[in-house]
N, C-alpha and C positions, 0 to 999 in steps of 0.2 A: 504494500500500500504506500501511497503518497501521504507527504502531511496533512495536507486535508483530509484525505478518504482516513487516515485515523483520528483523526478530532472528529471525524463524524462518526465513527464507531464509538470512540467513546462516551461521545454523545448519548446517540442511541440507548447503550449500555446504562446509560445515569438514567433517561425516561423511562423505560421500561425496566429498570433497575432487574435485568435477566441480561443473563451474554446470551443464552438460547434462543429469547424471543429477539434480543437485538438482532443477531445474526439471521433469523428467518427473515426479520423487515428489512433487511440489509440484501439476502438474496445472496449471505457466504456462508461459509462453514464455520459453525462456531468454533473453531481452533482458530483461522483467521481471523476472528474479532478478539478472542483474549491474548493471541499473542501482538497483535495491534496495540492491546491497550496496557499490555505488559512493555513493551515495549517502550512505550510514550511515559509510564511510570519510570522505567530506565531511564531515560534523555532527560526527564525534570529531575530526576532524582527526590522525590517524593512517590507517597502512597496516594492514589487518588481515589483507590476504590476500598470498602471492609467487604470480604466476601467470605460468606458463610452457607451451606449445606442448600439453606431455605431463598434467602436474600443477599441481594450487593444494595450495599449505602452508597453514598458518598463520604469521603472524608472533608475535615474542614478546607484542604486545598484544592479536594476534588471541585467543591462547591467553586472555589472564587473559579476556576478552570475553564470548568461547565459554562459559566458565564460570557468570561472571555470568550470561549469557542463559538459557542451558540452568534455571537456578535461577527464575528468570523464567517462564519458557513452563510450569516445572511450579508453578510456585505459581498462574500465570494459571487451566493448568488444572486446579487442584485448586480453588481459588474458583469458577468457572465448577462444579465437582460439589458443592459443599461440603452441598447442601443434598437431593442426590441418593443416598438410601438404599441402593435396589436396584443390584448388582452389574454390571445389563445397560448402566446409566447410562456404565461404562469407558469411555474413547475414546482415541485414538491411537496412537501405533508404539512398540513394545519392541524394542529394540539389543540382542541378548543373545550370549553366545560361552560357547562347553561343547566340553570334547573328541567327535572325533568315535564314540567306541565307546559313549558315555553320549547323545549323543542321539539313535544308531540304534537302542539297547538299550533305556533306558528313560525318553527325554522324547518323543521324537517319536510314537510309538506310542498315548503317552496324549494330546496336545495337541487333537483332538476333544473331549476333557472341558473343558480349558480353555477352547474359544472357546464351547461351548455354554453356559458359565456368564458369559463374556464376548464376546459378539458385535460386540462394538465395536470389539475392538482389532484391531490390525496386529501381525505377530510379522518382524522379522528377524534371522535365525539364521545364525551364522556359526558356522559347525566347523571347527575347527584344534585341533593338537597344538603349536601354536607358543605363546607363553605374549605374547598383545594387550599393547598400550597401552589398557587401560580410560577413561584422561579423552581419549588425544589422537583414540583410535578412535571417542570417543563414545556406549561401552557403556553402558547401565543397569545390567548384569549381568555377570557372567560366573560359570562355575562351574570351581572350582578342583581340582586335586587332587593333595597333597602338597608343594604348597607357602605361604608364608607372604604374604599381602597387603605389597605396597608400602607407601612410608610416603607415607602423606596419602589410602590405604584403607580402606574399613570391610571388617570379614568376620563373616558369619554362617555358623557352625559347625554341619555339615548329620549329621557323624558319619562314621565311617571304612568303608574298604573292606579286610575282610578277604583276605591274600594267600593265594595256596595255589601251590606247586610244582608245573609238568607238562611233559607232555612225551609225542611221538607213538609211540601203538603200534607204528610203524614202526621209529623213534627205538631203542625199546627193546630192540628184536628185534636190534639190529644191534649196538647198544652196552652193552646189560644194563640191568639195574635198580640205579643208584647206592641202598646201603642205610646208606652212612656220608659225612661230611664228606673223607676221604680220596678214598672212589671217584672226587670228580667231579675229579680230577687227572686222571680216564681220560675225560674227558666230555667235551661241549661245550654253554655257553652262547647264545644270543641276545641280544644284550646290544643293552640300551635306552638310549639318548644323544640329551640334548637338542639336541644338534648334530651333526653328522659329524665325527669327528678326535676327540672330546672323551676322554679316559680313561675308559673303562667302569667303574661301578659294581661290579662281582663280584657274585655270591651272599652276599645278606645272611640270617640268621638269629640267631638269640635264643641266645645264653651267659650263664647265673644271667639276672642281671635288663640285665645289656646287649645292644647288637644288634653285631656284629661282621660282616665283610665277607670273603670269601676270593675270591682270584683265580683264576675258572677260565677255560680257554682260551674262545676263541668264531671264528665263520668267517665270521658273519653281526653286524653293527652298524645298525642301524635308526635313525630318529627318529620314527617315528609308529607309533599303538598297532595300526592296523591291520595293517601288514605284521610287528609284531611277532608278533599272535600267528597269524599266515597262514602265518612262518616254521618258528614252533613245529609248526602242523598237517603242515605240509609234511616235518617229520621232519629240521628242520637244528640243532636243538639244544633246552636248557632251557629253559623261564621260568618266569618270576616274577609271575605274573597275580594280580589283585582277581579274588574268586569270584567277584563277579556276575558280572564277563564271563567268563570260562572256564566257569560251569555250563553250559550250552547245549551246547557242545563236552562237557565232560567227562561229560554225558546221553548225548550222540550217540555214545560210545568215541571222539572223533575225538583226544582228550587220556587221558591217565592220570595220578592223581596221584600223584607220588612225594616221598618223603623226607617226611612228616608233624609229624614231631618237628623240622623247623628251619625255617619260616616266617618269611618276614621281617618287618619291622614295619607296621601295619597305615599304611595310606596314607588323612590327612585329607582329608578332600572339602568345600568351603565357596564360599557365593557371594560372591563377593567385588564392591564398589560404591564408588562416588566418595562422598566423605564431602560433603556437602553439609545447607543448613539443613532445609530439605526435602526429604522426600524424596515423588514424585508418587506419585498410589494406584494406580496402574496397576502402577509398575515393587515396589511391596509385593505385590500382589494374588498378582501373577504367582513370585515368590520365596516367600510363603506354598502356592503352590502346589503349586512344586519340591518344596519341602519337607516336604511329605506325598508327595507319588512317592517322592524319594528315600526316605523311613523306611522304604519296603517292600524297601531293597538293601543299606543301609548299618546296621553297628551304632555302640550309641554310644561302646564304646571299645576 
């Protein structure tokens, strides 16, 4: 191998933290990618990887390395296009990560658009509700939603997902129709937590110009958007959904919306990226992309 072709193996090797799997998406013999990357630990004179039975880490120079390279391989291949107009010219893989109700709802549906305007690239999509490590996972991308980028991230600010209150026909018939802040003393919640055990959030909605939070019971505690609102259908309590994903349902009757006048604050949505000198034209392409999809779900404030 050349210096680049092993700074891309070892690359590789850091994201999928496997020499195995590296070497399959690499399309060599995993003998060829570990003595690559043994090799390149020879010439730095440092360890860059810990490798044990189950997993490979990075070490703490593997890390700053990784960075460096990653910076490298897109500046390689933005000079290798630099002089390539047309769009089709794109080549190589996008690392991207998006909650899973935003890429069943409305990225994956449209990505036919995308490769017909980019036929070059590779897309790999990981969907979690879990909140990635963007540099140690080796994202180009990820798309955010209500919270604020780490420090030493960039974010591009894509505009908000407006909330709405609901809750199942069934739900209602059994428990009434909360029409005040008092009623939902007689209710129940589905309360959404980034972790299990964590203190539930309450029902939040708008007092004058602040947002304020009240405690209502709940039976049901979730960490992911899917069974949150699977729960809600199912007729086990409130939520608190962005209308993009609740219209579909609340089309279908399968939701009702209640309580109109206390909404709570609308939840920012942004792709958030490793700050770096360069950034490759693939992983712009692709984020200008998003970003006309998303316009058609999100407002801008």
């Amino acid at each position: 191998m050349n210096r680049l072709d092993t700074y891309a193996a070892f690359v590789r090797v850091a994201e999928l933290s496997s020499f195995t799997q590296a070497a399959a998406s690499l399309g060599l013999p995993k003998s060829a990618v570990s003595s690559a990357v043994a090799a390149l630990e020879s010439r730095l004179k440092t360890q860059l990887l810990y490798r044990t039975t189950r997993k490979v880490q990075l070490t703490h120079d593997g890390h700053a390395l990784y960075e460096r390279a990653r910076d490298l391989l897109s500046d390689a291949e933005d000079m290798d296009a630099m002089f390539q107009s047309q769009p089709q010219a794109l080549t190589g893989t996008l690392r991207v990560d998006m909650p899973v109700a935003m890429a069943r709802n409305f990225i994956v549906p449209r990505l036919p658009d995308f490769f017909d305007r980019h036929p070059g690239l590779q897309l790999e999509l990981s969907c979690t509700d879990r909140r990635v490590d963007v540099v140690a996972e080796g994202f180009d991308c990820v798309i955010r939603v209500g919270a604020r980028p780490d420090s030493g991230l960039m974010a591009r600010q894509l505009g908000v997902m407006t909330m709405v209150n609901v809750a199942s026909p069934a739900y209602l018939e059994r428990h009434g129709t909360p029409l005040t802040l008092d009623d939902l003393d007689h209710h129940f919640m589905v309360h959404y937590v980034g972790q299990l055990g964590a203190k539930p959030w309450g029902f939040e909605y708008r007092d004058g110009g602040d947002y304020q939070t009240r405690d209502v019971p709940g039976r049901m505690f979730v960490n992911s958007t899917e069974s949150f609102q699977a729960a809600a259908v199912a007729g086990l309590g409130i939520i608190q959904s962005p209308i993009a994903g609740a219209a579909p349902l609340l089309a279908e009757g399968r939701l009702v919306q209640i309580l109109p006048d206390y909404e709570a604050e609308p939840l920012p949505v942004a792709l958030i990226y490793p700050r770096r000198r360069h950034q490759a034209r693939r992983v712009r392409a692709f984020m200008d992309w998003v970003a006309a999809i998303m316009g058609d779900y999100l407002s801008k404030s």
